[in-house]
C-alpha positions as CSV (number, residue, x, y, z in Angstrom):
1,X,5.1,-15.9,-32.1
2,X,3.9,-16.9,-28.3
3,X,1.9,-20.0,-27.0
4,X,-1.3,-20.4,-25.6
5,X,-4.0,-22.9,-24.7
6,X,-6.9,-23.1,-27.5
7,X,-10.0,-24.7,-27.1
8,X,-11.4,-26.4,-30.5
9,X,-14.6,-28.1,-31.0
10,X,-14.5,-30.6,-33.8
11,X,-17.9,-33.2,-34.1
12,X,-19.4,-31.5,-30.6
13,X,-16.3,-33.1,-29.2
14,X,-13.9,-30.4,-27.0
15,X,-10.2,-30.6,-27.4
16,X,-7.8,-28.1,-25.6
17,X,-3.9,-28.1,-27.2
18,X,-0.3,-25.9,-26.4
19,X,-0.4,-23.9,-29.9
20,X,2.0,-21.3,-30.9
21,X,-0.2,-18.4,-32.6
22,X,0.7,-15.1,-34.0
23,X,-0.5,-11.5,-32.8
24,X,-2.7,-11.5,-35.7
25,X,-4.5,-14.1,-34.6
26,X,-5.6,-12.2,-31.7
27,X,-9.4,-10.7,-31.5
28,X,-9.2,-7.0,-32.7
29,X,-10.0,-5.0,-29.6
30,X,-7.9,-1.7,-28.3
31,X,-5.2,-3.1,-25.8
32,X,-2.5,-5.9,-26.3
33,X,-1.3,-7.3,-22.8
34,X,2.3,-9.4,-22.5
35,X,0.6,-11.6,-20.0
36,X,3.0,-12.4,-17.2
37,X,0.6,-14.8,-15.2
38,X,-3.1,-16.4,-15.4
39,X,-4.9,-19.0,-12.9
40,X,-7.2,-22.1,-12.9
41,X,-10.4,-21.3,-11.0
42,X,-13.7,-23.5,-10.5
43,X,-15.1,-22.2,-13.6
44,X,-11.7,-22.8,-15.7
45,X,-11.8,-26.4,-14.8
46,X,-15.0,-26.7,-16.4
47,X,-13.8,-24.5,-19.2
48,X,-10.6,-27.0,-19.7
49,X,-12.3,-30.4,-19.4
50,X,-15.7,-29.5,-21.6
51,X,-17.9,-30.6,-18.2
52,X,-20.2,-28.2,-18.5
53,X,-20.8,-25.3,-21.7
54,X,-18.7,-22.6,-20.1
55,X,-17.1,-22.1,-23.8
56,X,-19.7,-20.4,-25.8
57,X,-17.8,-20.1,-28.9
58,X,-14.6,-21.7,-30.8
59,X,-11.6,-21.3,-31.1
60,X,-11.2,-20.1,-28.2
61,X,-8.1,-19.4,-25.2
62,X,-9.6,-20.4,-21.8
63,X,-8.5,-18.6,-18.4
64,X,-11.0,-16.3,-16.7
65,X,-8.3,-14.0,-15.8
66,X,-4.9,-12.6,-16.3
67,X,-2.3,-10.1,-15.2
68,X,0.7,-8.0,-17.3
69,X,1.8,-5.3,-18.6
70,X,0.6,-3.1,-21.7
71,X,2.0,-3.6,-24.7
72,X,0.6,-1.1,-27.5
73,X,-2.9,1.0,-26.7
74,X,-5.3,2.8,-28.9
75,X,-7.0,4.0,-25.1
76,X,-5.3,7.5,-24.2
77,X,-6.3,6.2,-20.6
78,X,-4.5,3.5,-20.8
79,X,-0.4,3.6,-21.6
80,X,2.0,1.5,-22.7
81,X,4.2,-0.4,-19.9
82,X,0.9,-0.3,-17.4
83,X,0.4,-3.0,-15.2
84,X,-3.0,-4.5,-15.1
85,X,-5.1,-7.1,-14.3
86,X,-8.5,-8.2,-15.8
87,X,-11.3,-10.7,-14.2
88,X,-14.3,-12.0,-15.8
89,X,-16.4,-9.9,-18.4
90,X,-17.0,-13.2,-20.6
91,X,-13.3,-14.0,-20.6
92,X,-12.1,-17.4,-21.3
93,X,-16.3,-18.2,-22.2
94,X,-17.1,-15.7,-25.0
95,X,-13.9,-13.5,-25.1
96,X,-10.6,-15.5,-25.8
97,X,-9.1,-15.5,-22.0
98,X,-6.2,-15.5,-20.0
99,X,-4.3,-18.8,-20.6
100,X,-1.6,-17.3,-23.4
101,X,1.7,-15.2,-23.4
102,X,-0.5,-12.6,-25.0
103,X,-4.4,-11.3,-24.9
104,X,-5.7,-8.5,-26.9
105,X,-8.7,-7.1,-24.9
106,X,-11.3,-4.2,-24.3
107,X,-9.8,-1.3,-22.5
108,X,-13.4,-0.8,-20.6
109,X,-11.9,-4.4,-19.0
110,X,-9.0,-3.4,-17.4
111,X,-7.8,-2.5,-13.8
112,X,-4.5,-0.9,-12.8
113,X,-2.8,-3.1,-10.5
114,X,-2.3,-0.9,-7.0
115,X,1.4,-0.4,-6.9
116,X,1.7,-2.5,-3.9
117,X,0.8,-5.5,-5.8
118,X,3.3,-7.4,-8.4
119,X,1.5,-9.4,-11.5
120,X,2.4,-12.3,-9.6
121,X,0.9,-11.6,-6.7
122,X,-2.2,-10.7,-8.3
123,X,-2.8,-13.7,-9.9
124,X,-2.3,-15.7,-7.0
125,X,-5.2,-13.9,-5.4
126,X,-6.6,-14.0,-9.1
127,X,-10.7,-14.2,-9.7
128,X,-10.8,-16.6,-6.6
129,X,-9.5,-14.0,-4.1
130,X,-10.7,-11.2,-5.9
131,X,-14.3,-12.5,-5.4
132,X,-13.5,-13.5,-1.8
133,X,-12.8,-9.3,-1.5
134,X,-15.9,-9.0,-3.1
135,X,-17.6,-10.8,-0.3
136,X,-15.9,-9.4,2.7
137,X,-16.5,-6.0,0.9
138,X,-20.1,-6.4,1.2
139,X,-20.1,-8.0,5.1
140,X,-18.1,-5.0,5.5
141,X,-20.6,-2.3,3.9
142,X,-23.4,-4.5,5.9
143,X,-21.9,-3.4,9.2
144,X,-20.2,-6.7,10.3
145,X,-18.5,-6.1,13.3
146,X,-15.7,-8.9,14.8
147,X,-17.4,-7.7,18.1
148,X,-20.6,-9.7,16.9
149,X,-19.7,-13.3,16.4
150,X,-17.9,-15.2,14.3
151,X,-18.2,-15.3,10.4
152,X,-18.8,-18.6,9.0
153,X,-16.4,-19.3,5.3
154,X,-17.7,-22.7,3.7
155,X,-15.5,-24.3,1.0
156,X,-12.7,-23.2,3.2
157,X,-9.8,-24.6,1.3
158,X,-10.6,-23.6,-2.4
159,X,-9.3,-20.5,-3.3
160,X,-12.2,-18.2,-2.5
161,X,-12.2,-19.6,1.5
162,X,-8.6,-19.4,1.8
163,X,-8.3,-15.8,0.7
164,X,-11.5,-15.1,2.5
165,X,-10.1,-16.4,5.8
166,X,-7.1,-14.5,5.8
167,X,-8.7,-11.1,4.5
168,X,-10.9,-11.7,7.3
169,X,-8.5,-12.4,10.5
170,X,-6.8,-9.5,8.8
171,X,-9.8,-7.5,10.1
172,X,-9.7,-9.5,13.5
173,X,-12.5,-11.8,12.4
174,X,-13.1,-14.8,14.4
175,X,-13.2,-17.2,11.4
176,X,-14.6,-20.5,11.4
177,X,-13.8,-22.7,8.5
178,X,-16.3,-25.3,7.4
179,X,-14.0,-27.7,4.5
180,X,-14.5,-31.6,3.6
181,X,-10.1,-31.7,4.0
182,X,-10.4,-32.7,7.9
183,X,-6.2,-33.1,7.3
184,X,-5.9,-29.3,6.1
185,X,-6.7,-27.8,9.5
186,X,-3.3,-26.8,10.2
187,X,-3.2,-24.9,7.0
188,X,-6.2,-23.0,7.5
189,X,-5.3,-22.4,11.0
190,X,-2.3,-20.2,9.3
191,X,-4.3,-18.5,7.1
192,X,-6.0,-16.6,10.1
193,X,-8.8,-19.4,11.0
194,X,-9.4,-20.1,14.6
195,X,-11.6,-23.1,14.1
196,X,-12.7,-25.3,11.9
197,X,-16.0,-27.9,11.2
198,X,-16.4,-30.8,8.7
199,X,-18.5,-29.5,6.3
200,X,-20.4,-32.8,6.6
201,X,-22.3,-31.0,9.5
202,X,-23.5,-28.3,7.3
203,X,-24.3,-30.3,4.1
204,X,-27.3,-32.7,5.6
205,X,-31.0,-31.0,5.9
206,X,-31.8,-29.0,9.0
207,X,-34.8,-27.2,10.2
208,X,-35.4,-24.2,8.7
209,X,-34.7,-21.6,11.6
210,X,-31.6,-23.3,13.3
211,X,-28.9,-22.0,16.3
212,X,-28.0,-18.9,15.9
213,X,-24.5,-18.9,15.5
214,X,-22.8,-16.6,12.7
215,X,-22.7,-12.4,12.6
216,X,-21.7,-13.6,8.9
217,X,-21.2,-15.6,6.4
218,X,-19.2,-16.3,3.3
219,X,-20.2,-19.1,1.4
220,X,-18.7,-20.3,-1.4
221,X,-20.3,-23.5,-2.9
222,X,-24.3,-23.5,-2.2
223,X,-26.6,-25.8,-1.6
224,X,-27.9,-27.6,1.9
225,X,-24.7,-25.8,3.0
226,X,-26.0,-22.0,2.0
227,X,-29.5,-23.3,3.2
228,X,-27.8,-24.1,6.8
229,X,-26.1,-21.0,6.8
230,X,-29.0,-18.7,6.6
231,X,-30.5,-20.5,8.9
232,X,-28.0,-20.0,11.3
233,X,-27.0,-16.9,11.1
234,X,-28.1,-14.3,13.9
235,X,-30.5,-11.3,13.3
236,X,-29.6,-8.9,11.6
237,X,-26.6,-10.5,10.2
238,X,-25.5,-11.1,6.5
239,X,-24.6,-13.9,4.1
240,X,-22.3,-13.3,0.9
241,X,-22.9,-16.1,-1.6
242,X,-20.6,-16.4,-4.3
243,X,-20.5,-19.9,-5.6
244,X,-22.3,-23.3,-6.3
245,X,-19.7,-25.9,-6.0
246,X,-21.9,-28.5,-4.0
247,X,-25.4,-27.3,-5.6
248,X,-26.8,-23.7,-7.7
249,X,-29.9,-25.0,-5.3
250,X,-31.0,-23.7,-2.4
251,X,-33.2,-25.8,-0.2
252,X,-33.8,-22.7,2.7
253,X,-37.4,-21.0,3.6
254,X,-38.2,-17.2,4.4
255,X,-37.9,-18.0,7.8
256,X,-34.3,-16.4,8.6
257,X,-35.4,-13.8,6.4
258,X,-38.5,-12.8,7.8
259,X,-38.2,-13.6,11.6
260,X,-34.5,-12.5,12.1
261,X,-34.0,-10.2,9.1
262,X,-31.1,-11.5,7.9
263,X,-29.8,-10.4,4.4
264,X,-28.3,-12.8,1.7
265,X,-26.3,-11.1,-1.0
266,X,-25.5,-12.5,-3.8
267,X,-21.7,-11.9,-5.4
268,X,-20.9,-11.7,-8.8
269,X,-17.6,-11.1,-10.1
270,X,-18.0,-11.4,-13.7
271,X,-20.2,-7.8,-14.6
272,X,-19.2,-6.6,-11.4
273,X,-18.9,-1.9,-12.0
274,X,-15.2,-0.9,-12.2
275,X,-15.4,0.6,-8.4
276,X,-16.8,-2.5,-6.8
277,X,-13.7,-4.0,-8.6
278,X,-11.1,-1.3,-7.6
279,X,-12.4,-1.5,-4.3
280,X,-11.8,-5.1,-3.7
281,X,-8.3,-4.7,-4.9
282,X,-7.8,-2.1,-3.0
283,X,-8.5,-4.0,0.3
284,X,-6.6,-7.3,-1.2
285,X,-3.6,-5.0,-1.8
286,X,-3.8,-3.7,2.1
287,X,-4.6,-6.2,4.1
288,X,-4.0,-9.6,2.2
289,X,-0.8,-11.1,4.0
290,X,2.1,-11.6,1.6
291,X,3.2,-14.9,3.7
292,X,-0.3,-15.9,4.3
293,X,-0.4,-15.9,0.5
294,X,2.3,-17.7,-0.5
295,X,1.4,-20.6,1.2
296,X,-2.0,-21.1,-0.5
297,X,-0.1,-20.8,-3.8
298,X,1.1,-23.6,-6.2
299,X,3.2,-22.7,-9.6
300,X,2.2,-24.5,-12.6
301,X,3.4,-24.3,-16.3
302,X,1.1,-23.3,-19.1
303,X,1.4,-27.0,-20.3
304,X,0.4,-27.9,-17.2
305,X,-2.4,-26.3,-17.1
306,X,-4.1,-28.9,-19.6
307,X,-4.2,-31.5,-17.2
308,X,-5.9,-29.8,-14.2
309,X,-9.0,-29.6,-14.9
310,X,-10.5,-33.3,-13.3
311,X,-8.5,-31.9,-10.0
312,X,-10.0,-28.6,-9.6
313,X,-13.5,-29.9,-10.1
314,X,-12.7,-32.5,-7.8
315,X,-12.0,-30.5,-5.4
316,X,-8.3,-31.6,-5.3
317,X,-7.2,-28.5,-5.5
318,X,-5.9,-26.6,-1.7
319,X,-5.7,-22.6,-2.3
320,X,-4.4,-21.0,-5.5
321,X,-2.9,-22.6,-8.8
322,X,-0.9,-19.9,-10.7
323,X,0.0,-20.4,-14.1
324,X,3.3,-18.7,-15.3
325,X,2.1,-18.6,-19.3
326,X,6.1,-18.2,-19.6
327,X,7.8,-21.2,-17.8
């Protein structure tokens, strides 16, 4: 017996409860993880509070991602007391998810955690800093050098920012963080940015070709703001988009494009190839700061975990909420 969340839909009305299951109720795929730790990211908090249809079918456990250890395998590449970690593929939408003591998933989903990393520490980077990697990854494959400007991180206090900042100053990035938390500056400050802009200044219509200010950029909730961003970003640099948590528009013209060849990537993490994902795991295992970490990290229950939801999409939320499935 174990406990997890479960999503129910009863008269097109969502409910999410604690239940206590049994590993045959589990989906019949190859490996069965003791889950040591899981996460609430933007996309959970829509999962938990029926917002938008993130849940595609019922019942269902929520959580996008999870770390823990192998429990049995019918993989011969993957072995019994292996520690892993899993992100996206559908979890916690189409694929029961993250937010239990135990999840039986496809082996093709799997990472092995790098041995520097604990469980724990995996999830407090979770699909949030993972993606952030993701997005310094591809700045990084682009060339960005700290020798050419600063690098722009918008929604600088949800996860993705804060593990984007300190990945980042990690490299010797001059970060500067554009957040609506005007009060949070000291805490961004710690996590390796060296200055930081209301985000009010980057959210209003401008003209299409703007200052040229940012080598880089990695934005995080779209919109006017990703529209700005493009628009001030020098030539030849690159944007990493990875989120849409003020709009999934984007107001811009060709104009950065075409006149100062700029290049906008777009980040996903969920169908993202096994060595992208390695990659990024890699770097958050080398150069994410265990201290730096720890303070953009809040502990949580998995009862807890029911009543988040309204604060993440709020934008409540500063850094990282881990969720110990076993407290």
């Amino acid at each position: 017996m174990f406990n997890a969340l479960i999503a129910r839909q009863t008269d097109r009305e969502q409910t999410v409860s604690l239940e206590t299951l049994e590993l045959k109720d589990l989906p019949d795929n190859e490996v069965l993880v003791r889950v040591d730790y899981s996460t609430i990211n933007y996309k959970d908090g829509l999962a938990l509070t029926g917002t938008r249809p993130i849940i595609r079918s019922y019942p269902l456990v929520p959580g996008i991602d999870l770390a823990g250890v192998i429990e049995s395998s019918q993989d011969e590449r993957w072995q019994v007391g292996d520690r892993v970690v899993v992100n996206g593929w559908g979890m916690g939408e189409g694929h029961w998810g993250g937010l239990t003591q135990y999840a039986q998933v496809k082996s093709d989903w799997l990472v092995k955690l790098p041995d520097a990393l604990s469980t724990r520490e995996a999830m407090c980077i979770g699909t949030a800093g993972y993606t952030a990697a993701l997005c310094v990854e591809a700045l990084m494959k682009h060339g960005t050098t700290p020798a050419e400007g600063d690098i722009l991180v918008t929604g600088a206090s949800g996860g993705v920012g804060s593990v984007a900042i300190a990945l980042l100053a990690a490299q010797g990035f001059n970060v500067v963080a554009s957040t609506g938390k005007t009060n949070e500056g000291a805490y961004l400050e710690a996590l390796g940015a060296s200055e930081y802009i209301d985000r009010g200044t980057m959210s209003t219509a401008g003209n299409p070709l703007q200052k040229e200010r940012w080598a880089g950029v990695v934005d995080a909730v779209g919109g006017q703001t990703l529209a700005n961003a493009c628009a001030q970003t020098r030539y030849g640099g690159a944007v990493a988009a990875c989120g849409l948590a003020e709009s999934p528009a984007l107001p811009a013209t060709v104009m950065p494009f075409i006149l100062r060849g700029i290049t906008l990537y777009g980040i996903d993490s969920v169908m993202a190839p096994l060595s992208a994902r390695e990659g990024a795991w890699r770097r958050l295992a080398d150069d994410l700061d265990r201290t730096r970490l720890a303070s953009m990290v809040k502990e949580i229950s998995l009862a807890d975990a029911l009543d988040v939801g309204p604060d993440v999409l709020a934008g409540k939320i500063r850094g990282r909420l881990l969720v110990n499935v076993n407290r």
